[in-house]
PyMOL CGO cylinders between C-alpha atoms (Angstrom):
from pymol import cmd
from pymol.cgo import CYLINDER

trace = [
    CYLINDER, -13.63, 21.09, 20.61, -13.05, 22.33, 16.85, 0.3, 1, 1, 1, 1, 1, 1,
    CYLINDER, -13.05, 22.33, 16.85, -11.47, 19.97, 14.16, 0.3, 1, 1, 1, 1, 1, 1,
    CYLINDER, -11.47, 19.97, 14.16, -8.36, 22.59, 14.93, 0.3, 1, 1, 1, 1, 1, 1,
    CYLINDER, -8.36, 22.59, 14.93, -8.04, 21.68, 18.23, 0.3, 1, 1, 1, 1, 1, 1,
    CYLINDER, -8.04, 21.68, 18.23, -8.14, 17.57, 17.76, 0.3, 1, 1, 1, 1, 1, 1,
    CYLINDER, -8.14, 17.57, 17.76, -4.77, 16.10, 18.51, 0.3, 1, 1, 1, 1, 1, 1,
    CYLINDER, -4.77, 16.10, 18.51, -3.25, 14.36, 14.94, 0.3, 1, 1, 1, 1, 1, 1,
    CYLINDER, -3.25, 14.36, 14.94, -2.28, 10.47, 15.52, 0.3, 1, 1, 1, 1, 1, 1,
    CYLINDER, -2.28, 10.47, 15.52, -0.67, 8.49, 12.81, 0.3, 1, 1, 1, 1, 1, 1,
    CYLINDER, -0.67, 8.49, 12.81, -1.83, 4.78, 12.95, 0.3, 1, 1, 1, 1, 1, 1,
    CYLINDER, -1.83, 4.78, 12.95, 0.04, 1.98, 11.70, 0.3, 1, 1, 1, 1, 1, 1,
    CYLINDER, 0.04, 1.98, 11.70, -1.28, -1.42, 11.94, 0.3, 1, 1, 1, 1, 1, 1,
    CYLINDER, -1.28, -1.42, 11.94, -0.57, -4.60, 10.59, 0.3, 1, 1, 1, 1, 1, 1,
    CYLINDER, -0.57, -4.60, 10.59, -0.42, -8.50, 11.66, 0.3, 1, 1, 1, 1, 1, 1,
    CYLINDER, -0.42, -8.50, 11.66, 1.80, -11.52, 10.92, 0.3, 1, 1, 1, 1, 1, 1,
    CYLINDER, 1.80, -11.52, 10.92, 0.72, -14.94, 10.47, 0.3, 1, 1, 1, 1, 1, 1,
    CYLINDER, 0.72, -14.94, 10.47, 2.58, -17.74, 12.90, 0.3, 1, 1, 1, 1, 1, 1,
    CYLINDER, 2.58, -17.74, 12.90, 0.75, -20.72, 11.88, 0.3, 1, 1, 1, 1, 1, 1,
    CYLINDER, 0.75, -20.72, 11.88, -2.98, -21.51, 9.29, 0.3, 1, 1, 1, 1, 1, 1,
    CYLINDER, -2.98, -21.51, 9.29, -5.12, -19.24, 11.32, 0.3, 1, 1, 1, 1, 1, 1,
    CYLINDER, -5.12, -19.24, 11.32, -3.28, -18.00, 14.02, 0.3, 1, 1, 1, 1, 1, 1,
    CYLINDER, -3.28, -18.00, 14.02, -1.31, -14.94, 13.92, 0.3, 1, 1, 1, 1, 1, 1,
    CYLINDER, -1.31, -14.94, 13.92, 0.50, -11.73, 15.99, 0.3, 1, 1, 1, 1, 1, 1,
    CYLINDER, 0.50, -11.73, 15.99, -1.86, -8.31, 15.59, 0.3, 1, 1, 1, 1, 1, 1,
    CYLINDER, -1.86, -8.31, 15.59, 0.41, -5.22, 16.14, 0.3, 1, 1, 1, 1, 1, 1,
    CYLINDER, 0.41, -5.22, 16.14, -0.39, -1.65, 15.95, 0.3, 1, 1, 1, 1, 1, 1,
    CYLINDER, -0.39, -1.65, 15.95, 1.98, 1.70, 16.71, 0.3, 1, 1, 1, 1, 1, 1,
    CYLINDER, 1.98, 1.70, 16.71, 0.29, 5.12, 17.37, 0.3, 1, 1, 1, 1, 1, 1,
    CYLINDER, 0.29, 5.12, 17.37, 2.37, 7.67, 17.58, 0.3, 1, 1, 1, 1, 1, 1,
    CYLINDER, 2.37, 7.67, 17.58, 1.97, 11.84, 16.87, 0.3, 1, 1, 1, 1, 1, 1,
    CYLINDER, 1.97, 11.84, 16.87, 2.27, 13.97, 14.37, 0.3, 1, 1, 1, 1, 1, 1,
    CYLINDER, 2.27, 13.97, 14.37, 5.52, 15.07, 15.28, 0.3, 1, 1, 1, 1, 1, 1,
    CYLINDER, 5.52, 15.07, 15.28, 6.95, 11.35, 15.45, 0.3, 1, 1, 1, 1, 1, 1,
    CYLINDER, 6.95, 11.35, 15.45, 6.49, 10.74, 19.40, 0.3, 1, 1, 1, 1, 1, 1,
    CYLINDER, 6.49, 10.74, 19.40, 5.55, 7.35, 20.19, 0.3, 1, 1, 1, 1, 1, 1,
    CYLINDER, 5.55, 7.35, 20.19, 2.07, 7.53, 22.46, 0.3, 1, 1, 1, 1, 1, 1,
    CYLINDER, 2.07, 7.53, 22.46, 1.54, 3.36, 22.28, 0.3, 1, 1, 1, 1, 1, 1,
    CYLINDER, 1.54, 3.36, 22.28, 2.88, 0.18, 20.82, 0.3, 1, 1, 1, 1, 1, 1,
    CYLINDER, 2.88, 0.18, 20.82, 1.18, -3.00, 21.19, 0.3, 1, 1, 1, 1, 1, 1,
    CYLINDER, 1.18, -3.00, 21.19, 0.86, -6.70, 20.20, 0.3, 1, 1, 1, 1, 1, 1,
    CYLINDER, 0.86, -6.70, 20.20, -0.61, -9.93, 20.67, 0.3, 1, 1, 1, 1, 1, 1,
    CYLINDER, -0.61, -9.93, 20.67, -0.59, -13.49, 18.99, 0.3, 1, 1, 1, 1, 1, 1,
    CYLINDER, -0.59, -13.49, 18.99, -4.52, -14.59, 18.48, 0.3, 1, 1, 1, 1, 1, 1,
    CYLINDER, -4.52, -14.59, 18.48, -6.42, -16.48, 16.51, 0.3, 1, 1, 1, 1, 1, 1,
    CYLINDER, -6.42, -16.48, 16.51, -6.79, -15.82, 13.12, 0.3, 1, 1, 1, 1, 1, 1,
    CYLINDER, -6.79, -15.82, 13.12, -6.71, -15.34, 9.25, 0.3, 1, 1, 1, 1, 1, 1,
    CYLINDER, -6.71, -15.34, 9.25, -4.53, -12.10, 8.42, 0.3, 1, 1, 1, 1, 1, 1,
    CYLINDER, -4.53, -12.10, 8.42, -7.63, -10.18, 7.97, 0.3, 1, 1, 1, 1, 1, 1,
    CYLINDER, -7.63, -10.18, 7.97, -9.10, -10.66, 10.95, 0.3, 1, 1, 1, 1, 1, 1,
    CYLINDER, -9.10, -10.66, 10.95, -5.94, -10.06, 12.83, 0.3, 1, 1, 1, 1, 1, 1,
    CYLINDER, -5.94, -10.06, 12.83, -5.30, -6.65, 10.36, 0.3, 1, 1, 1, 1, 1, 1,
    CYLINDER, -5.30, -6.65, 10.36, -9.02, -5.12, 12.26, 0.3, 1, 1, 1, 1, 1, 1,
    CYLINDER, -9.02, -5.12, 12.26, -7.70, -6.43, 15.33, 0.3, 1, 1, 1, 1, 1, 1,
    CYLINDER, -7.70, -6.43, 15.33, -4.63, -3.99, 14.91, 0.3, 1, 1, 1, 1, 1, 1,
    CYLINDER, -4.63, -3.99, 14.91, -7.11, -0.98, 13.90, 0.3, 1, 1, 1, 1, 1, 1,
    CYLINDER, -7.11, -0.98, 13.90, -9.54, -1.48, 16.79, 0.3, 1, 1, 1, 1, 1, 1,
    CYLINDER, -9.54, -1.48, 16.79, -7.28, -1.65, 19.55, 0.3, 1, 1, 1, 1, 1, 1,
    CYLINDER, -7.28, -1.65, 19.55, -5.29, 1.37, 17.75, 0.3, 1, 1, 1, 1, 1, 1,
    CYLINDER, -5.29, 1.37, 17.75, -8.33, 3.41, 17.37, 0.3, 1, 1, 1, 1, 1, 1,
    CYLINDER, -8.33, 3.41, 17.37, -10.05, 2.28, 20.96, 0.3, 1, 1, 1, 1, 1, 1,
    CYLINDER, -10.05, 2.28, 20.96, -6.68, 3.01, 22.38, 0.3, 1, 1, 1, 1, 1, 1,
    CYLINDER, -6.68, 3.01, 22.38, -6.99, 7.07, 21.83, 0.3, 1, 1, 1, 1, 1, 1,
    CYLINDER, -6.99, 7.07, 21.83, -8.16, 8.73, 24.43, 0.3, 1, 1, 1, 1, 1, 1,
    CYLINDER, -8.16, 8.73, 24.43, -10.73, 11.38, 23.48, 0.3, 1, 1, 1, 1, 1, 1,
    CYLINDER, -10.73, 11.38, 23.48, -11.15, 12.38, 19.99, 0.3, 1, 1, 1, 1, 1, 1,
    CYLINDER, -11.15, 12.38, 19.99, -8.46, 12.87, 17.55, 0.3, 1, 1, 1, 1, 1, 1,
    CYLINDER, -8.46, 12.87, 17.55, -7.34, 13.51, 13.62, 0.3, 1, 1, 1, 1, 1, 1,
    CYLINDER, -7.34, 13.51, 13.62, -6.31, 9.36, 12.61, 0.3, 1, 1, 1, 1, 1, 1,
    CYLINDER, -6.31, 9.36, 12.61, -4.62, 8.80, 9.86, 0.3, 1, 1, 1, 1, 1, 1,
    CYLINDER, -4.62, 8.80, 9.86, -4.61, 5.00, 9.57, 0.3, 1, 1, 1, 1, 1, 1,
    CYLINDER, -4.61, 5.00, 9.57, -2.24, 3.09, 7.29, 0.3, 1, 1, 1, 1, 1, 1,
    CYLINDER, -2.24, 3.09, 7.29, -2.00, -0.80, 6.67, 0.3, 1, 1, 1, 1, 1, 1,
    CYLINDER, -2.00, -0.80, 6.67, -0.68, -2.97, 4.14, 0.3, 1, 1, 1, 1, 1, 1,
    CYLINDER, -0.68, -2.97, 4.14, -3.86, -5.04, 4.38, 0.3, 1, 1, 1, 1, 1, 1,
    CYLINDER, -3.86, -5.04, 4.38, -6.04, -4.51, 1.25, 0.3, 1, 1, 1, 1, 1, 1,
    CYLINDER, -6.04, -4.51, 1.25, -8.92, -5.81, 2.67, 0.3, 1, 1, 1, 1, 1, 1,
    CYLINDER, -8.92, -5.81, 2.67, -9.05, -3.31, 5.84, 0.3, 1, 1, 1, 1, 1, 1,
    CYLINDER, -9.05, -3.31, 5.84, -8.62, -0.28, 3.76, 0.3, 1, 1, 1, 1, 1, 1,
    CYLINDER, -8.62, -0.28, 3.76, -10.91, -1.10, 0.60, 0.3, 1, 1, 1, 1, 1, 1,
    CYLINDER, -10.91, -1.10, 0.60, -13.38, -2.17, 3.17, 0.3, 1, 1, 1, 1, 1, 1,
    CYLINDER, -13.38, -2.17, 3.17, -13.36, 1.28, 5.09, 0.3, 1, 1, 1, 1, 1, 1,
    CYLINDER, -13.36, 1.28, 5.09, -13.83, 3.21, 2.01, 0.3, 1, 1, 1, 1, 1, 1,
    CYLINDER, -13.83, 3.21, 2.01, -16.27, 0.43, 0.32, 0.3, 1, 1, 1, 1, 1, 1,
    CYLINDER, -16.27, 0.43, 0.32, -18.11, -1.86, 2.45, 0.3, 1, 1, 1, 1, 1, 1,
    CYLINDER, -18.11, -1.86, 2.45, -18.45, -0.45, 5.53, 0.3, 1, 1, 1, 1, 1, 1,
    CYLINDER, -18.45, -0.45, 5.53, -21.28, 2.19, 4.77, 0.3, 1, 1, 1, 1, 1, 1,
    CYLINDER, -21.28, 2.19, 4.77, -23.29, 0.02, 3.30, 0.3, 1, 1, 1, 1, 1, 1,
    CYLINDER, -23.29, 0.02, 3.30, -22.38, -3.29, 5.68, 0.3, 1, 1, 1, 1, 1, 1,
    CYLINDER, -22.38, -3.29, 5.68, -23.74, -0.26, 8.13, 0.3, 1, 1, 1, 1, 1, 1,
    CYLINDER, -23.74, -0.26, 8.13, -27.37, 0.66, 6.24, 0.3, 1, 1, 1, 1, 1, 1,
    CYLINDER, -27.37, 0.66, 6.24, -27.77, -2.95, 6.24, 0.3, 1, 1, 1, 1, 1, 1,
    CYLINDER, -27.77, -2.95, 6.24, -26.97, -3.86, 9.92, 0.3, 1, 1, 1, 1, 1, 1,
    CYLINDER, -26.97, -3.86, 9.92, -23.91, -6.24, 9.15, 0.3, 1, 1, 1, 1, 1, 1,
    CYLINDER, -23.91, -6.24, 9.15, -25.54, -8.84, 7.15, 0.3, 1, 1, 1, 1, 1, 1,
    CYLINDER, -25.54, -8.84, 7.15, -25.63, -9.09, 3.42, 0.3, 1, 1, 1, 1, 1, 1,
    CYLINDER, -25.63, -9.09, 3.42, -27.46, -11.14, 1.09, 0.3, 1, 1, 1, 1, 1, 1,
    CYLINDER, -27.46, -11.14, 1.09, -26.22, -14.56, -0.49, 0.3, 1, 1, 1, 1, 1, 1,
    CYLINDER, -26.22, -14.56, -0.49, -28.16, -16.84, -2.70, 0.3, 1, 1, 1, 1, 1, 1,
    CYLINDER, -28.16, -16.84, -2.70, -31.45, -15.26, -1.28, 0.3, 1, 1, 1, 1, 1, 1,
    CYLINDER, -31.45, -15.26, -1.28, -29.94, -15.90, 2.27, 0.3, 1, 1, 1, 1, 1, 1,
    CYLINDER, -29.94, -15.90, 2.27, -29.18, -13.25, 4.81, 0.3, 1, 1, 1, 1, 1, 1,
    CYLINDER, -29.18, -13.25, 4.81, -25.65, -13.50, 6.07, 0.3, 1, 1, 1, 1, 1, 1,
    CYLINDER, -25.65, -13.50, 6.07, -23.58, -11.96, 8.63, 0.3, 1, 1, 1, 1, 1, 1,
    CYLINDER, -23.58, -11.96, 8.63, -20.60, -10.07, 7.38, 0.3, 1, 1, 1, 1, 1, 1,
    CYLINDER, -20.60, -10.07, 7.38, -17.61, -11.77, 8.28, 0.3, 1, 1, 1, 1, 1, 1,
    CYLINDER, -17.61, -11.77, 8.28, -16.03, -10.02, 11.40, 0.3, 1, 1, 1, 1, 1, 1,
    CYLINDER, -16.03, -10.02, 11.40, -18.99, -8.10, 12.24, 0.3, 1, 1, 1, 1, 1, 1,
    CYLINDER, -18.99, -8.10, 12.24, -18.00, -7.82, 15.25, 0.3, 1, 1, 1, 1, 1, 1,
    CYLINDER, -18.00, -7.82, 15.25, -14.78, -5.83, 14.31, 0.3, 1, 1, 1, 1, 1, 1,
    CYLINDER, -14.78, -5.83, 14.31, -16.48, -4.41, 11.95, 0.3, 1, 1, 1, 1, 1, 1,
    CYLINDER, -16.48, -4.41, 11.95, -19.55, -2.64, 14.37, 0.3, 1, 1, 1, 1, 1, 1,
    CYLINDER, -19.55, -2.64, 14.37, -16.71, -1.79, 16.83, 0.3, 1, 1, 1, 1, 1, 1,
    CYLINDER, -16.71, -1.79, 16.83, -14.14, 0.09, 14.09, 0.3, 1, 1, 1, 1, 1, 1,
    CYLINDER, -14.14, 0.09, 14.09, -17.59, 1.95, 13.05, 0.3, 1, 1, 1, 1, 1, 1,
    CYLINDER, -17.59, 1.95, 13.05, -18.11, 3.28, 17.19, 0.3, 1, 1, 1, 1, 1, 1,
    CYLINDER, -18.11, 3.28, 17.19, -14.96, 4.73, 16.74, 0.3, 1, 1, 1, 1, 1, 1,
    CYLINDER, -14.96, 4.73, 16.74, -15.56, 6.29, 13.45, 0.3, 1, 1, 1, 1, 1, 1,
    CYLINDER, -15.56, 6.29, 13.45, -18.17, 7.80, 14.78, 0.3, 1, 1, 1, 1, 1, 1,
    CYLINDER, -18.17, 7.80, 14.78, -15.80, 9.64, 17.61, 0.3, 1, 1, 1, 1, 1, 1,
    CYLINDER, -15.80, 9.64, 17.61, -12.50, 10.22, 15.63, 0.3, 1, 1, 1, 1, 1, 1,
    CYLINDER, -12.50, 10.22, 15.63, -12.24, 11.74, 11.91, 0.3, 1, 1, 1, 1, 1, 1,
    CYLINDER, -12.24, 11.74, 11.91, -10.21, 8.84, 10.34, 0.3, 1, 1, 1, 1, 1, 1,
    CYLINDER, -10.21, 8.84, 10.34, -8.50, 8.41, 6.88, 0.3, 1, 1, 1, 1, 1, 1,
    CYLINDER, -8.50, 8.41, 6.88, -7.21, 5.58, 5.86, 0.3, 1, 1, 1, 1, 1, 1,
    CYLINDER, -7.21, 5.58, 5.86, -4.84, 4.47, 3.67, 0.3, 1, 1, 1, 1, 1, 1,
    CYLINDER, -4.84, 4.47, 3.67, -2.73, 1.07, 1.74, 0.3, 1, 1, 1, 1, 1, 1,
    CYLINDER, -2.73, 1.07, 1.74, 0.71, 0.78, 2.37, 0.3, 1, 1, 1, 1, 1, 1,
    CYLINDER, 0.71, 0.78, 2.37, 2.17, -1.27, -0.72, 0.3, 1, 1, 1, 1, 1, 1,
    CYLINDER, 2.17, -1.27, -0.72, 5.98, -1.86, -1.69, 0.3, 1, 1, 1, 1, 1, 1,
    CYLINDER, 5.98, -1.86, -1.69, 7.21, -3.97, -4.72, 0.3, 1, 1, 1, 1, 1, 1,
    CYLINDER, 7.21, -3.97, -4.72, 10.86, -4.96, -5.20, 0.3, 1, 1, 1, 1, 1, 1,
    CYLINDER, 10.86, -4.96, -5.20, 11.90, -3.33, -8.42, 0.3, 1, 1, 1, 1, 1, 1,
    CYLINDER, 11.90, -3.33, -8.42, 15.76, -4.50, -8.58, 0.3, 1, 1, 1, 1, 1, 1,
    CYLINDER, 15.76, -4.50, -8.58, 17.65, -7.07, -6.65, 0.3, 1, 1, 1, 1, 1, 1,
    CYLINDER, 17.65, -7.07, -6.65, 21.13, -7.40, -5.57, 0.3, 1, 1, 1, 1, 1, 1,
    CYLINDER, 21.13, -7.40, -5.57, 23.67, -10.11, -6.86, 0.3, 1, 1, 1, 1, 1, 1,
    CYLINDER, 23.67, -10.11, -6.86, 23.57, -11.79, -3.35, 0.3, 1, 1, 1, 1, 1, 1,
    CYLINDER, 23.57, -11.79, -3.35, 19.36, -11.77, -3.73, 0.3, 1, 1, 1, 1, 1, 1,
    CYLINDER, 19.36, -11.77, -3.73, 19.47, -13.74, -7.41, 0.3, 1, 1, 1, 1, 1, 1,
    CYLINDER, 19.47, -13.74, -7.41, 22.28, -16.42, -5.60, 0.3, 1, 1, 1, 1, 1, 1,
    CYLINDER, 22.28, -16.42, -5.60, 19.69, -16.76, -2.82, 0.3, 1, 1, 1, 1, 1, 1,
    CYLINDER, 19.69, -16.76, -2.82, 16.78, -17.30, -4.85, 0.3, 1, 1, 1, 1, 1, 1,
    CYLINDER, 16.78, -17.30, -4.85, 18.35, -19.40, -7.07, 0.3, 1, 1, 1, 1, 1, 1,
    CYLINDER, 18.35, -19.40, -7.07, 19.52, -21.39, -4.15, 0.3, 1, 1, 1, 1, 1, 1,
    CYLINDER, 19.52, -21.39, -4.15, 15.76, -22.01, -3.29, 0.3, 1, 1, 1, 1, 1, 1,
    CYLINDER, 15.76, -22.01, -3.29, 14.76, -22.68, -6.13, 0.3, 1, 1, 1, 1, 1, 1,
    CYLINDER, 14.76, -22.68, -6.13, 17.16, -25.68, -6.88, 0.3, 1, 1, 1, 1, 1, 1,
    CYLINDER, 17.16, -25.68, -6.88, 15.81, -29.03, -7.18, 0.3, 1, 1, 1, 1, 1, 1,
    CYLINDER, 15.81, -29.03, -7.18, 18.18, -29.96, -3.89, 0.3, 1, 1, 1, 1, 1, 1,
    CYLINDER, 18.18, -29.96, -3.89, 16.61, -26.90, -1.85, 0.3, 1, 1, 1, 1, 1, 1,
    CYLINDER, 16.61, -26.90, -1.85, 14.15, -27.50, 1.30, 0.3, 1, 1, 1, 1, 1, 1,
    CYLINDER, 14.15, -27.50, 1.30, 10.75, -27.35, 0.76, 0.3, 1, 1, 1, 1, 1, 1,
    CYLINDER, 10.75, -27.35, 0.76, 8.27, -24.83, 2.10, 0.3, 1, 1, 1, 1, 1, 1,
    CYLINDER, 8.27, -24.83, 2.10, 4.61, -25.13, 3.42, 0.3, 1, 1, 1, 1, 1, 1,
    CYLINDER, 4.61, -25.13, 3.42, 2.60, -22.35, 1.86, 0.3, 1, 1, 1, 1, 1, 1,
    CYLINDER, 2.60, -22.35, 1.86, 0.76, -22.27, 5.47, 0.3, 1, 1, 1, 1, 1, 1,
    CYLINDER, 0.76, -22.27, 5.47, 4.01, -21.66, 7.13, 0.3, 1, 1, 1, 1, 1, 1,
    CYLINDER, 4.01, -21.66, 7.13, 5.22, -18.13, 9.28, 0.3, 1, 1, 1, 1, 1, 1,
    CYLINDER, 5.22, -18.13, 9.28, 5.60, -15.06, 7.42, 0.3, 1, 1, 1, 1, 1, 1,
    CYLINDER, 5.60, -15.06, 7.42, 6.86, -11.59, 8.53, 0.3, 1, 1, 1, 1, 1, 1,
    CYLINDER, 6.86, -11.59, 8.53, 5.97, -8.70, 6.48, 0.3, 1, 1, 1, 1, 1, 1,
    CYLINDER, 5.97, -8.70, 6.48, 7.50, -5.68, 7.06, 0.3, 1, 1, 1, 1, 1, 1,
    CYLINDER, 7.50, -5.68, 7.06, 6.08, -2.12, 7.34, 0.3, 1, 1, 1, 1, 1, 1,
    CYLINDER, 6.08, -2.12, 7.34, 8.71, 0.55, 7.29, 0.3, 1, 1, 1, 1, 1, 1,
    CYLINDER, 8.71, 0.55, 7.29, 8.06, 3.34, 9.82, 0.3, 1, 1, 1, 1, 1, 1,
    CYLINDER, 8.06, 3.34, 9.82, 6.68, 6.38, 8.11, 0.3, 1, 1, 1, 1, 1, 1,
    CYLINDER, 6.68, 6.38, 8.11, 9.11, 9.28, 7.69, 0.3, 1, 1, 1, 1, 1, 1,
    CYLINDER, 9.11, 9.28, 7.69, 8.29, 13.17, 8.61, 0.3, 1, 1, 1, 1, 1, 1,
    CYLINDER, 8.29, 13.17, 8.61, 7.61, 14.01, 5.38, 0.3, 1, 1, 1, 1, 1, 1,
    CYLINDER, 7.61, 14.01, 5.38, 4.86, 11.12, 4.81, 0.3, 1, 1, 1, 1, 1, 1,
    CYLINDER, 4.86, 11.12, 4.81, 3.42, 12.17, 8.01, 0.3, 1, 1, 1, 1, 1, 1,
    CYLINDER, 3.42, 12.17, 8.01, 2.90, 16.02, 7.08, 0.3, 1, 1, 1, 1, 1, 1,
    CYLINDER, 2.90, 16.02, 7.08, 1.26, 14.76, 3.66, 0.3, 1, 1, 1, 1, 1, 1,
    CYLINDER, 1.26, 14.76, 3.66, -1.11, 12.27, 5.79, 0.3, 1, 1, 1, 1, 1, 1,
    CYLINDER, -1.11, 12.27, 5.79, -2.04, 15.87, 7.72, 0.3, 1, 1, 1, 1, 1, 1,
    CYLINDER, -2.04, 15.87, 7.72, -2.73, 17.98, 4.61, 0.3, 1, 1, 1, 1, 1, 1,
    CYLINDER, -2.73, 17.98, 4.61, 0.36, 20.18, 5.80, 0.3, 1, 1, 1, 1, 1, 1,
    CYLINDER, 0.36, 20.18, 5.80, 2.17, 19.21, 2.59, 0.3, 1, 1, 1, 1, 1, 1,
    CYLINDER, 2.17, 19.21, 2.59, 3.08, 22.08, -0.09, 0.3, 1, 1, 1, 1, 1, 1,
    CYLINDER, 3.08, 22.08, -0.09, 3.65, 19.27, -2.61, 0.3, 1, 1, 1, 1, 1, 1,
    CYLINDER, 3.65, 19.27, -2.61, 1.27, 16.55, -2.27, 0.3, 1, 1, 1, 1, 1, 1,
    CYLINDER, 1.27, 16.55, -2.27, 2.74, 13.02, -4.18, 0.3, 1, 1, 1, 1, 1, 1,
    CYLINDER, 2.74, 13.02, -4.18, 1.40, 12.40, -7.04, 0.3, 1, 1, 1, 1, 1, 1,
    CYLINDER, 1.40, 12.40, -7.04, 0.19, 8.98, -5.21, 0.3, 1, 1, 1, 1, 1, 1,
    CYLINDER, 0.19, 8.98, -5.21, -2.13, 10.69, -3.55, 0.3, 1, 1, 1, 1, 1, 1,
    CYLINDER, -2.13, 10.69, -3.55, -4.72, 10.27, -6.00, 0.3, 1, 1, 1, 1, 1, 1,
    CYLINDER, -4.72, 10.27, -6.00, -4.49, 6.69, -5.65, 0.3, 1, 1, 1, 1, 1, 1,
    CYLINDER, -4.49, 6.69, -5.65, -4.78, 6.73, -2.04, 0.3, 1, 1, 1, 1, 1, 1,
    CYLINDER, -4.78, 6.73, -2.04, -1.26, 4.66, -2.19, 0.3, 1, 1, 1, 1, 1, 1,
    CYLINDER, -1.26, 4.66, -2.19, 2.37, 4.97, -0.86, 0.3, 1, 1, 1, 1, 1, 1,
    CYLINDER, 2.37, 4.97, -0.86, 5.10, 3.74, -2.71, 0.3, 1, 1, 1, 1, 1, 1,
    CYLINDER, 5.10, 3.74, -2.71, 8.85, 3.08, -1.38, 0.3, 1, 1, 1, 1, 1, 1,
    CYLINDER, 8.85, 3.08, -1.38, 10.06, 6.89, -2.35, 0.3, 1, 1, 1, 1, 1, 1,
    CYLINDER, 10.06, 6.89, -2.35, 6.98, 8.39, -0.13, 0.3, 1, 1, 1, 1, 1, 1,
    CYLINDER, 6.98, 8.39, -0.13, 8.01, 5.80, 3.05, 0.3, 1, 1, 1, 1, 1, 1,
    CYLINDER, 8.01, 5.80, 3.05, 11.54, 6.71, 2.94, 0.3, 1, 1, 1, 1, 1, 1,
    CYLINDER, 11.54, 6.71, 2.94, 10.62, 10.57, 2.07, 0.3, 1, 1, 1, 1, 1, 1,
    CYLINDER, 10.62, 10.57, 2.07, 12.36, 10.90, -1.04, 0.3, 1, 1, 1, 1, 1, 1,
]
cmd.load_cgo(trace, "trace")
């Protein structure tokens, strides 16, 4: 089958932590064209990280035959570890050097089954990161309200749910290369709020 022929899957994947180390992986693969091919989720044990390859294993394991991937996440360490680490955590069989010690990588086991599938699917990969850049009137009341000495207290260990906006038509024809006007993000490997909502 020629790269032309591969079928194009966008892959989102992210996770959500519940409790200190345990957490809900999710993933959503979906075509080129928008239609959804496979949603799934499941709470496991876990730091973030570990729950972020989670997401991109069972995404990438999920495709039957081989296909185009574009993989996004808004977890830093599975993308700068794709482009980074992995080749080399590969030449050195999963185990780095610490202090003179050999160690195993952490989530090698992710890790050696993420690099099986890179070896049957072309895959890019890319970081997903928003930041608030204005605030509404009702945000500054709210945050003031939490911030007063009267307001509850939060543990920093406690449930969080990070959001990852679903990726509009125009972001997914610039993941293909189809694009006549690539962002000027590209270059950072990146998206920013304007390329999410397609502006």
């Amino acid at each position: 089958m020629t790269p032309d022929a591969l079928r194009h899957y966008l892959l989102v994947c992210h996770a959500r932590s519940v409790a200190i180390n345990q957490g809900v992986w999710c993933f959503s693969l979906e075509s080129l064209s928008g239609e959804p091919v496979l949603e799934a989720e499941c709470e496991e044990e876990g730091d973030l990280n570990r729950l972020s390859l989670l997401a991109a294993v069972r995404g990438l394991e999920a495709i039957d035959g081989r296909g185009l991937v574009s993989l996004i996440s808004n977890n830093r360490y599975l993308i700068r570890s794709l482009d980074r680490s992995l080749p080399r955590w590969r030449e050195n069989n999963f185990v780095w050097e610490h202090f003179g010690r050999k160690m195993p990588v952490q989530n090698a086991d992710l890790w050696r089954r993420i690099d099986r599938t890179l070896q049957i699917h072309s895959v890019t990969a890319s970081l997903l990161q928003t930041t608030r850049v204005s605030s509404s009137q009702d945000d500054r009341r709210a945050f003031d309200a939490m911030t007063s000495d009267d307001a509850p207290q939060f543990r920093l260990d406690a449930a969080h749910q990070p959001t990852v906006p679903a990726p509009s038509d125009g972001l997914r024809r610039w993941l293909a290369g189809n694009c006549d006007a690539a962002p000027a993000l590209a270059q950072r490997n990146r998206f920013g709020a304007a390329e999410v909502r397609g502006a």
